[in-house]
C-alpha positions in Angstrom: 125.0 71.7 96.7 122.4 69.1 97.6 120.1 70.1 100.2 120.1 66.8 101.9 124.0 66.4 101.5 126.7 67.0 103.2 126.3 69.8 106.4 127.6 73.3 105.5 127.4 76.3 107.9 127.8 79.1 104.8 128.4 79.8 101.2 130.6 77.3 99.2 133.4 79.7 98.8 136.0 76.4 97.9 137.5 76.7 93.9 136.6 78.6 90.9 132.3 79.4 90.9 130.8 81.5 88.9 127.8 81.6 90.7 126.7 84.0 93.6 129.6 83.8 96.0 130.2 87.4 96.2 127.7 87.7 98.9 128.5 86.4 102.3 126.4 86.2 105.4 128.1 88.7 108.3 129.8 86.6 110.8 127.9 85.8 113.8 128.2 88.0 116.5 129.9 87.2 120.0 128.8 85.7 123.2 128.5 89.1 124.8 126.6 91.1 122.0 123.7 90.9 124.0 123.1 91.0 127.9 119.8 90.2 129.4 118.6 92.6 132.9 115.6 92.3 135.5 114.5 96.0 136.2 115.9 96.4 140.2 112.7 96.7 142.3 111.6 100.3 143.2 112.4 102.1 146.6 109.5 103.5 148.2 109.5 106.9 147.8 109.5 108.8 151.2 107.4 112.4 151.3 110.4 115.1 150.8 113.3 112.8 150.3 114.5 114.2 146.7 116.8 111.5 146.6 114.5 108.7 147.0 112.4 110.1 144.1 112.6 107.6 141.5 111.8 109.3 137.5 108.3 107.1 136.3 109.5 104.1 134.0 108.7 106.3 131.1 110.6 108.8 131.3 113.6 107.0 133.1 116.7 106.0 131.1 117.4 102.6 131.4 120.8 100.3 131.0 120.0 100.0 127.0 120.9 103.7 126.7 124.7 103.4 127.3 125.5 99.7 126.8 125.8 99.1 122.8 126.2 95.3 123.2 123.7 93.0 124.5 124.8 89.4 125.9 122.5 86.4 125.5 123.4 84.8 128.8 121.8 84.6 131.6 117.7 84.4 132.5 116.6 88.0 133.3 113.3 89.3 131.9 114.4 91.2 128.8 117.2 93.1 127.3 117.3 95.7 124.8 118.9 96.0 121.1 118.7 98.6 118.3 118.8 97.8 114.5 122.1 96.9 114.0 122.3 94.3 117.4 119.0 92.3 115.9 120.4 92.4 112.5 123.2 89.8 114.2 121.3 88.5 116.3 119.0 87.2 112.9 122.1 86.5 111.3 123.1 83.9 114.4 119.5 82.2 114.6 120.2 81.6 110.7 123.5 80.2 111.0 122.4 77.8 114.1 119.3 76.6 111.6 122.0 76.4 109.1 124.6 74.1 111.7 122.1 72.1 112.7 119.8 71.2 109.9 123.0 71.1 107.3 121.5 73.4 104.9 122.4 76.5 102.9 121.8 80.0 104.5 119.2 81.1 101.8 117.3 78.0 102.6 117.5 78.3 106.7 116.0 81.5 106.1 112.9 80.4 104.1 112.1 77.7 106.8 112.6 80.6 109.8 110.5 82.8 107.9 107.5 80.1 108.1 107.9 79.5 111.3 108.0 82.8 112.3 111.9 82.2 113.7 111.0 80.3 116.3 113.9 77.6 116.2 112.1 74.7 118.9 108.9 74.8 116.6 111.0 74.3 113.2 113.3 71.9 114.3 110.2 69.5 116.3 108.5 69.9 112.8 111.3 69.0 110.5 113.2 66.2 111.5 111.9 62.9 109.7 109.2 64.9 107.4 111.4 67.1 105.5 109.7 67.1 102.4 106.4 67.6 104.2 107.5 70.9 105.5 109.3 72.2 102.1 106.0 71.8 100.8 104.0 73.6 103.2 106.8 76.7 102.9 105.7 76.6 98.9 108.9 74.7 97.8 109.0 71.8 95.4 111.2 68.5 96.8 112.8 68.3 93.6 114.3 72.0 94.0 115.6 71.1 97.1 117.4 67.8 96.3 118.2 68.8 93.1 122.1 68.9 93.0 124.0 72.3 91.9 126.5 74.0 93.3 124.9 77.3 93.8 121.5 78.6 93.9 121.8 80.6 90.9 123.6 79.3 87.7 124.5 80.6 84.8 124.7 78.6 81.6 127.7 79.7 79.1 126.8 79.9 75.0 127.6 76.2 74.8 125.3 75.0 77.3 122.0 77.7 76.4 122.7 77.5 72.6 118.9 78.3 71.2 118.0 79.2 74.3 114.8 82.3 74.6 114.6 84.3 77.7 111.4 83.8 78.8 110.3 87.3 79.1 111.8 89.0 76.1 112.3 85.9 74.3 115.6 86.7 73.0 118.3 84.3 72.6 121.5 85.8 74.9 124.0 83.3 75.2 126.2 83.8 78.5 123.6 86.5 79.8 120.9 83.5 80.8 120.3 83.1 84.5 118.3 80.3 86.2 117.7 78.7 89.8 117.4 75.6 91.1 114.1 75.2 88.9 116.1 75.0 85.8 113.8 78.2 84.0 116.0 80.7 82.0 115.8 84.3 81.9 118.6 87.1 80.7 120.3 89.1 83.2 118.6 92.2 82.3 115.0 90.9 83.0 116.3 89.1 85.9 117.0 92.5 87.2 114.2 94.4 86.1 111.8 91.5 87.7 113.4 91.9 91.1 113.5 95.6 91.0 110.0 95.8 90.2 108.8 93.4 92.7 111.5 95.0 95.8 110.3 98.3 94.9 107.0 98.2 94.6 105.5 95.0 96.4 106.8 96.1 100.0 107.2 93.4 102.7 105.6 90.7 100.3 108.8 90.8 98.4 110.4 88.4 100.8 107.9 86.4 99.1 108.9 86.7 95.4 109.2 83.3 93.3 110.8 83.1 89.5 108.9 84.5 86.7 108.0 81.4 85.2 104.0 81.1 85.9 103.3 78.4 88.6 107.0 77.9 89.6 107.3 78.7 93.5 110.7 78.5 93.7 111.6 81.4 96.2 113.8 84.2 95.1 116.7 84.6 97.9 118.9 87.3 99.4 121.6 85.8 97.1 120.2 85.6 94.0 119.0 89.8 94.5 122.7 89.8 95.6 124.2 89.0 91.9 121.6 90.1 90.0 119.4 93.6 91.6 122.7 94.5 94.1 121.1 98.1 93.7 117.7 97.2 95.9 119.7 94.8 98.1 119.9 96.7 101.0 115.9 97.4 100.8 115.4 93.8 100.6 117.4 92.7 103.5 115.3 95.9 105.7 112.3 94.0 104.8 113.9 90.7 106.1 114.8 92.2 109.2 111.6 93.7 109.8 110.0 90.6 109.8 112.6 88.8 112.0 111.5 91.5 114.2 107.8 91.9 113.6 106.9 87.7 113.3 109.1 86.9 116.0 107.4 86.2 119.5 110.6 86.8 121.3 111.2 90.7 119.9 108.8 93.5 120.4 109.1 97.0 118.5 109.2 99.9 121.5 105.9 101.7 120.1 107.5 105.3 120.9 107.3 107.3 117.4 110.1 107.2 115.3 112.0 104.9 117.6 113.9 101.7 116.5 114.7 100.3 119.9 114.1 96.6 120.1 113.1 94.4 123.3 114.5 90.9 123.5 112.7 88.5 125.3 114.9 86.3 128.0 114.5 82.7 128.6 111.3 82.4 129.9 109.4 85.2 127.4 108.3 88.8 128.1 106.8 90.0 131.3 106.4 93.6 132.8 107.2 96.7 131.3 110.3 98.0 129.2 111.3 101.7 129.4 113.0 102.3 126.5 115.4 105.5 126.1 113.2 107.5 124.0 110.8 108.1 126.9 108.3 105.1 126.0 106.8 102.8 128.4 105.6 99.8 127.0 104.0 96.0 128.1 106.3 93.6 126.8 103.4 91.2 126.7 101.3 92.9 124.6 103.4 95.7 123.0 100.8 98.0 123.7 101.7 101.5 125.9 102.4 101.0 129.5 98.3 99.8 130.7 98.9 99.0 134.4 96.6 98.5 136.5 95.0 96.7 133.5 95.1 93.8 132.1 96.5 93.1 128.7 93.3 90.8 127.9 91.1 93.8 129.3 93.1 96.6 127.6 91.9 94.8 124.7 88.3 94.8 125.6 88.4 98.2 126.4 89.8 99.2 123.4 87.3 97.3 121.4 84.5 98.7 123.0 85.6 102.3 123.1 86.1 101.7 118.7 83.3 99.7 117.6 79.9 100.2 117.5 78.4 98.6 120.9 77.6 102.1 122.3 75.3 103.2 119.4 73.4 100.4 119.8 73.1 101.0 123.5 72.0 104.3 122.9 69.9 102.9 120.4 68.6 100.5 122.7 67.7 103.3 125.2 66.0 106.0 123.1 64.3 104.1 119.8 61.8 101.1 119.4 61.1 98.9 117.1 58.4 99.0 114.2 55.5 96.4 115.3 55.4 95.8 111.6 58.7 95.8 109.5 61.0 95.9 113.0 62.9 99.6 112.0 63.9 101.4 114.7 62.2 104.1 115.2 63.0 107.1 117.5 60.3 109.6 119.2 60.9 113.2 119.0 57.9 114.9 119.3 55.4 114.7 122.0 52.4 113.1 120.0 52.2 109.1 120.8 50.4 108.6 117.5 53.4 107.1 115.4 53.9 106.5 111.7 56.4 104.5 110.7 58.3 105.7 107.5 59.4 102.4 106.1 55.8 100.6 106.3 53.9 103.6 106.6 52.4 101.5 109.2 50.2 104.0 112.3 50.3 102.4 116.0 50.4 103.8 119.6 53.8 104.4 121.4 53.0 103.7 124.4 51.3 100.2 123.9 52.4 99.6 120.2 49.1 98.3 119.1 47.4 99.4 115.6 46.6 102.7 115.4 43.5 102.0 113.2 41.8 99.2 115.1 40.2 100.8 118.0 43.0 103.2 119.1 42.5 106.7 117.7 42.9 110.0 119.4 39.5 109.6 120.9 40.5 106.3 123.1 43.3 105.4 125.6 45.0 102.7 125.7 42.4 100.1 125.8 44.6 97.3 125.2 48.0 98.7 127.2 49.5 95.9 129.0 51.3 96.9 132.2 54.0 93.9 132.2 54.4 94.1 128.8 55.4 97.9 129.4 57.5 97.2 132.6 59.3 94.6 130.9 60.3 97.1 128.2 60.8 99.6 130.1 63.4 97.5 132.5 65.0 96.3 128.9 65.8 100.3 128.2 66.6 101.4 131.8 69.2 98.6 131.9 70.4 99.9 128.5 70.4 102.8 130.0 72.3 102.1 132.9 74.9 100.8 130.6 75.6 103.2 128.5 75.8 106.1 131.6 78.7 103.5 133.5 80.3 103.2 130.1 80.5 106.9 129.5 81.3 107.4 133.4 84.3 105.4 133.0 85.0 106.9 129.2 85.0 110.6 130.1 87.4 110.2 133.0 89.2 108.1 130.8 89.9 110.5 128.2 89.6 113.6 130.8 93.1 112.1 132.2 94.4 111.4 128.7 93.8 114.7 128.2 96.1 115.9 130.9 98.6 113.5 130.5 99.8 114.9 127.0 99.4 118.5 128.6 101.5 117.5 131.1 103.8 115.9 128.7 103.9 119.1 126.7 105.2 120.6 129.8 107.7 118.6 130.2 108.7 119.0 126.9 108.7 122.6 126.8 110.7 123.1 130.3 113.4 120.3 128.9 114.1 122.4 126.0 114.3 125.3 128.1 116.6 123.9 130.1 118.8 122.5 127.5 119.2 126.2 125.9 120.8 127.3 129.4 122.3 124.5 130.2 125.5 126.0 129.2 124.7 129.6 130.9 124.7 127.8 134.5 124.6 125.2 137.0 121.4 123.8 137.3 119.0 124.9 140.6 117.9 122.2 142.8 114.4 124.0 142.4 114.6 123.2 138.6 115.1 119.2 139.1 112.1 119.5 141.3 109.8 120.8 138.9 111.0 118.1 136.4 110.3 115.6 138.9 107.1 116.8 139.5 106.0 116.8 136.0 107.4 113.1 135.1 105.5 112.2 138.3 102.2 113.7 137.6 102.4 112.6 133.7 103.0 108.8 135.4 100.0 109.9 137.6 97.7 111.0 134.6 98.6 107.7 133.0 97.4 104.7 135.9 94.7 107.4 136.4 93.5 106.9 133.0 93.6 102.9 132.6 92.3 103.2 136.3 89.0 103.6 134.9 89.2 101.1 132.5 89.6 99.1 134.9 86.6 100.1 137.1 84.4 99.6 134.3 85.2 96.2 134.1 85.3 95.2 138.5 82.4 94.2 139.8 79.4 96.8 141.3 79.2 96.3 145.0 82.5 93.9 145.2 85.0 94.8 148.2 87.5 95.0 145.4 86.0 97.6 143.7 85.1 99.7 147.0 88.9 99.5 148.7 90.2 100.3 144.7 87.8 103.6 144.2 89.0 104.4 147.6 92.7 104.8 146.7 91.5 105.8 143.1 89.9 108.6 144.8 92.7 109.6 146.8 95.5 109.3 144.0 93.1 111.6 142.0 93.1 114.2 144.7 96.7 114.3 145.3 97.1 114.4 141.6 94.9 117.8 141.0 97.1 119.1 144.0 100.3 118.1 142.4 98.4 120.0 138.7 97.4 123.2 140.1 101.5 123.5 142.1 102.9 122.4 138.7 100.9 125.2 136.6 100.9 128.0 139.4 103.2 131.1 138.4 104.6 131.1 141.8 106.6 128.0 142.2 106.6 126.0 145.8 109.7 123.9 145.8 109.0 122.6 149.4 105.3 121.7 148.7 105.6 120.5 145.5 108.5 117.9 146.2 106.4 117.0 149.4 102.8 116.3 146.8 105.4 114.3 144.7 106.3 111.9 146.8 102.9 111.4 148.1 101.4 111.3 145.0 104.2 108.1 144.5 103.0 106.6 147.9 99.7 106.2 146.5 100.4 105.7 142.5 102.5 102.4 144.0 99.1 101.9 146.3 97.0 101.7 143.0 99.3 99.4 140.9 100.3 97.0 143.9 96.6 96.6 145.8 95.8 93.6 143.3 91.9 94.6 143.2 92.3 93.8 139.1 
């Protein structure tokens, strides 16, 4: 087949070929494999009303949980797919490449692979410099446009007769195998090369060329199909996880364990996803369900609460620097009469001048400076300041993380409960209460938590900020109320499903204020 030939949508399949036609691409899937949906907008939740209650997005079961095929029409936000749905949904996006660029499967998947599957990019980008893009995905022109009917041959005794394998260098007539780049190797080290490389190099064996030293002529899905059929099926995993991973219009949910995919509609991921394995996620980000903050500041906040910045606050606030070598030094004794252990060098620690030249025990600070002082001292209280707003936000922070996964332990705990005597009765109204409670007060825990993330970030003394702590403040109090009913041994039905739709009033209050 030549590369730049004549336009073929799959394997040549037509007369005899003893090449690597046994493997054949899945047909593509149909028009309604996968169907795109906007989350409907919430009901505000009325204080009592049990049926107006509506389950947090991360614990509610979404249209993905019973629908098994997803359909690419239409323009809604997102849709959801598991394994086998993406598999096909990879397997069209190669076969469109394939239609519309006229080349072989194998090859369609090398260029999708650069360009991280996004079609628009690859086909702006190919048209009219061909060759320049081959090379940039590591391929040789001369591989491409070099005629053969299959991308792995093999030569019969005639054809190879004193040809070596170049690995063993033994001479195997009707055993040598070779790809487009024309380098011969027997089938058995064909196999053992891909085996090793599949089995051992992980995801980077999607990037595995021919044995022969500088050749970069990629190893496809086809050749591993004739030759290593045995870590096939690993292979094409790894392909599919990198469809899924490099692809800015799929997002792994981030629950553990869970294989749910989102598929980004026409105009990219926005909102949140709640995928059926009780995981809330931003489909912008992929991170956990943040609201109210920001994807760009969840990654600030993250940053800052990993890294270093806050030891060198607290640095800042309780050490100074050597006048001499510039080590930080830190005073934990009373005496001002400092040695430093680096330089060995003696000064005061009040005005940091030379302990030797006119200071000494019996002398004050003849040569203190009071701006110099205040000037320093205003360096450290702003420190300081810092650090305690940092570790004001911080500790709440994790204080509600904290009680989020108790709460989700709870939940936990009841559901199995409930599931063991499932079949003993008919379930209590009291006991969908309690469960509504909890998924309600976990949701709680969680904007409580990125609340104060988001604080740290607002402005001091900004109307924002004041009219956000204020309903902050109040979801907080409702939410201890909602705690305490939750964990009391004497269960309140009335009260607590009256606290859990407050809490809602003012959980939508947070998230929909737009002081962020």
């Amino acid at each position: 087949m030549d590369f730049n030939g004549g336009c073929e949508s799959g394997y040549d399949d037509s007369g005899e070929d003893d090449s690597l036609c046994s493997y054949e691409y899945e047909s593509v899937c149909d028009e309604d494999d996968i169907s795109f949906y906007s989350e409907p907008e919430a009901k505000e939740a009325t204080p009592g009303d049990r049926s107006d209650f509506k389950l947090p997005e991360n614990l509610r079961r979404t249209k993905c949980d019973t629908e098994d095929s997803i359909d690419l029409k239409g323009h809604a936000s997102f849709a959801c797919a598991n394994l086998r749905q993406a598999e096909k949904l990879m397997h069209r996006t190669v076969q469109e490449t394939t239609s519309l660029l006229c080349l072989h499967p194998a090859s369609a998947h090398i260029l999708l692979r650069y360009f991280k599957w996004d079609q628009d990019v690859l086909n702006d980008k190919y048209f009219g410099q061909e060759e320049v893009v081959w090379r940039a995905c590591g391929i040789s022109c001369e591989h491409i446009t070099r005629p053969t009917n299959s991308l792995l041959t093999k030569k019969d005794g005639t054809d190879s007769t004193g040809a070596l394998c170049g690995i063993c260098f033994e001479s195997k007539p009707g055993e040598m195998r070779t790809m487009q780049c024309g380098h011969e190797y027997c089938h058995i080290c064909w196999k053992r090369y891909l085996e090793t490389a599949i089995n051992t190099e992980g995801p980077r064996c999607l990037y595995t060329t021919c044995p022969e030293p500088r050749c970069d002529m990629l190893v496809t899905e086809r050749t591993i199909a004739e030759l290593a059929p045995t870590v096939l099926n690993k292979f094409t995993q790894y392909q599919l996880r990198s469809f899924i991973e490099t692809n800015k219009k799929l997002r792994w949910c981030p629950g553990p364990s869970c294989e749910q995919i989102a598929v980004a509609g026409s105009e990219g991921f926005e909102g949140e996803m709640a995928c059926k394995c009780g995981t809330s996620f931003c489909l912008v980000c992929g991170e956990a369900s943040h609201k109210p903050l920001t994807c760009q500041r969840l990654a600030q906040w993250t940053k800052k609460c990993m890294d270093e910045s806050e030891n060198a606050n607290w640095i800042l606030a309780h050490t100074k620097e050597c006048p001499k070598c510039q080590v930080r030094i830190e005073k934990n004794q009373g005496c001002n009469h400092m040695t430093c252990r680096n330089c060995n060098y003696e000064f005061c620690w009040l005005c940091m001048s030379d302990w030797r030249t006119g200071h000494g025990y019996d002398s004050s600070c003849n040569k203190f400076d009071l701006k110099e002082v205040e000037k320093g001292q205003s360096a450290i209280s702003e420190a300081q300041a810092e650090l305690e707003r940092y570790l004001h936000c911080y500790n709440r922070f994790h204080s509600h993380s904290v009680g989020q996964a108790f709460s989700e332990d709870q939940l936990r705990a009841f559901l199995s409960k409930k599931t063991e005597e499932e079949n003993m009765s008919v379930e209590k109204p009291e006991v969908r209460v309690f469960q509504n409670a909890l998924c309600q007060l976990i949701e709680c825990r969680r904007v409580l938590k990125y609340s104060y993330a988001a604080v740290f970030f607002m402005e001091d003394g900004h109307s924002s900020k004041i009219l956000f702590e204020d309903q902050q403040k109040l979801l907080e109090s409702f939410t201890e109320s909602l705690s305490e009913l939750t964990e009391s041994k004497r269960r309140q039905e009335k009260e607590m499903m009256n606290m859990t739709g407050v809490v809602a009033h003012f959980v939508k209050n947070v998230l929909s204020g737009g002081y962020y």
